[in-house]
PLY file of the C-alpha trace (Angstrom):
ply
format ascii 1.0
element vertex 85
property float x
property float y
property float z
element edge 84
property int vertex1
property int vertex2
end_header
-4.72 -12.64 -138.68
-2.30 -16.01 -138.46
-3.38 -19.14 -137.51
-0.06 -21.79 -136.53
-1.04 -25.47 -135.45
1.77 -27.09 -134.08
2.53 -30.87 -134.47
4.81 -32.05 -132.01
5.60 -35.44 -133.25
6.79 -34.04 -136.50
8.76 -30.81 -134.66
6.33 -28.98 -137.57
3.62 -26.51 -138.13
1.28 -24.88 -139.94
1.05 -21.11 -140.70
-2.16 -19.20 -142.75
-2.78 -15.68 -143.11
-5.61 -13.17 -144.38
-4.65 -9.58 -144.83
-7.93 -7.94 -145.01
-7.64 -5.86 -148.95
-7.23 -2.62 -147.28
-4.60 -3.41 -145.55
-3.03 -5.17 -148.25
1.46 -3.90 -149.34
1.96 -2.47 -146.13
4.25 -4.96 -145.14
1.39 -7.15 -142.08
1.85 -9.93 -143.40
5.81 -10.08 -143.52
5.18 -9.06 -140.05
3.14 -11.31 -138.72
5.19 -14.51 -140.50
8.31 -13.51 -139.09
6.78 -13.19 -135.77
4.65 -16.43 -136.35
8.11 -18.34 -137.68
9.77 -16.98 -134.59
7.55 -18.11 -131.89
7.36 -21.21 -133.56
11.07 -21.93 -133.39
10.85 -20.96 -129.34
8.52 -23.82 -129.17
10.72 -26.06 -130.96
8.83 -26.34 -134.29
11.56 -27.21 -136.99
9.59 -26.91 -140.33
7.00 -24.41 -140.64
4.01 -25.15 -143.81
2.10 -23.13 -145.68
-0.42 -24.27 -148.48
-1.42 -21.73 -151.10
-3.36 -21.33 -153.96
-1.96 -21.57 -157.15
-3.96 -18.84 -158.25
-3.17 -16.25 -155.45
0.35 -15.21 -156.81
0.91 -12.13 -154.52
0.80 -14.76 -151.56
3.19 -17.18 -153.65
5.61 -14.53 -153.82
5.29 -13.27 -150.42
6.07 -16.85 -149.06
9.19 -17.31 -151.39
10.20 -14.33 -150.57
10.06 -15.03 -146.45
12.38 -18.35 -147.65
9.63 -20.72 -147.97
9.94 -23.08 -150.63
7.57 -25.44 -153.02
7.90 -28.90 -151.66
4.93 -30.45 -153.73
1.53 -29.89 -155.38
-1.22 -31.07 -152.51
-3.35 -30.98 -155.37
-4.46 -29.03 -158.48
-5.27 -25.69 -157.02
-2.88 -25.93 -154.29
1.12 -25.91 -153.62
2.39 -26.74 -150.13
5.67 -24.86 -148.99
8.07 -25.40 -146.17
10.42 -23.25 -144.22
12.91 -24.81 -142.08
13.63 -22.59 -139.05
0 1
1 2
2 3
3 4
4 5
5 6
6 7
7 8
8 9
9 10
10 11
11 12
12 13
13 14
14 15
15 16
16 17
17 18
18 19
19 20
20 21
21 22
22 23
23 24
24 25
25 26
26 27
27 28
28 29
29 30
30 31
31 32
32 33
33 34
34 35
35 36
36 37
37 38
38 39
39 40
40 41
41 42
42 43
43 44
44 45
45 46
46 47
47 48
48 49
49 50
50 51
51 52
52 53
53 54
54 55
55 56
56 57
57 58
58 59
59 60
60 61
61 62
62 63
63 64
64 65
65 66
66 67
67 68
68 69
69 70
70 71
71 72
72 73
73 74
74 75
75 76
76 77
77 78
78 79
79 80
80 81
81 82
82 83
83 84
């Protein structure tokens, strides 16, 4: 399941995901990013964000990965990413 609020004065949006853990490493989530990251370009979203737990490395790496990249802490237990499309 992916959730994407756009933000139209910023040309940016927001992108979370939960793989349920049975379905977890068979590639859903890659899927539905790169589908998410693709729509949002068609509607004109330039940078898409993703905040993440520190602690949930397998997500972390999933995100670099997909090109996203650290752009600051939002706070202790969290690090916000960006793509730009």
């Amino acid at each position: 399941r992916s959730l994407t609020m756009i933000t139209p004065a910023t040309a940016s949006a927001d992108i979370g995901i939960y793989i349920t853990p049975q379905a977890r490493r068979q590639g859903y989530a890659t899927q539905a990013i790169a589908l998410a990251a693709a729509k949002a370009q068609q509607y004109g979203v330039r940078y898409l964000y993703a905040d993440i737990q520190v602690s949930n490395t397998a997500s972390l790496a999933l995100f670099r990965k997909l090109g996203f990249s650290p752009t600051r802490p939002s706070g202790n237990e969290i690090i916000r990413t960006v793509l730009a499309l």
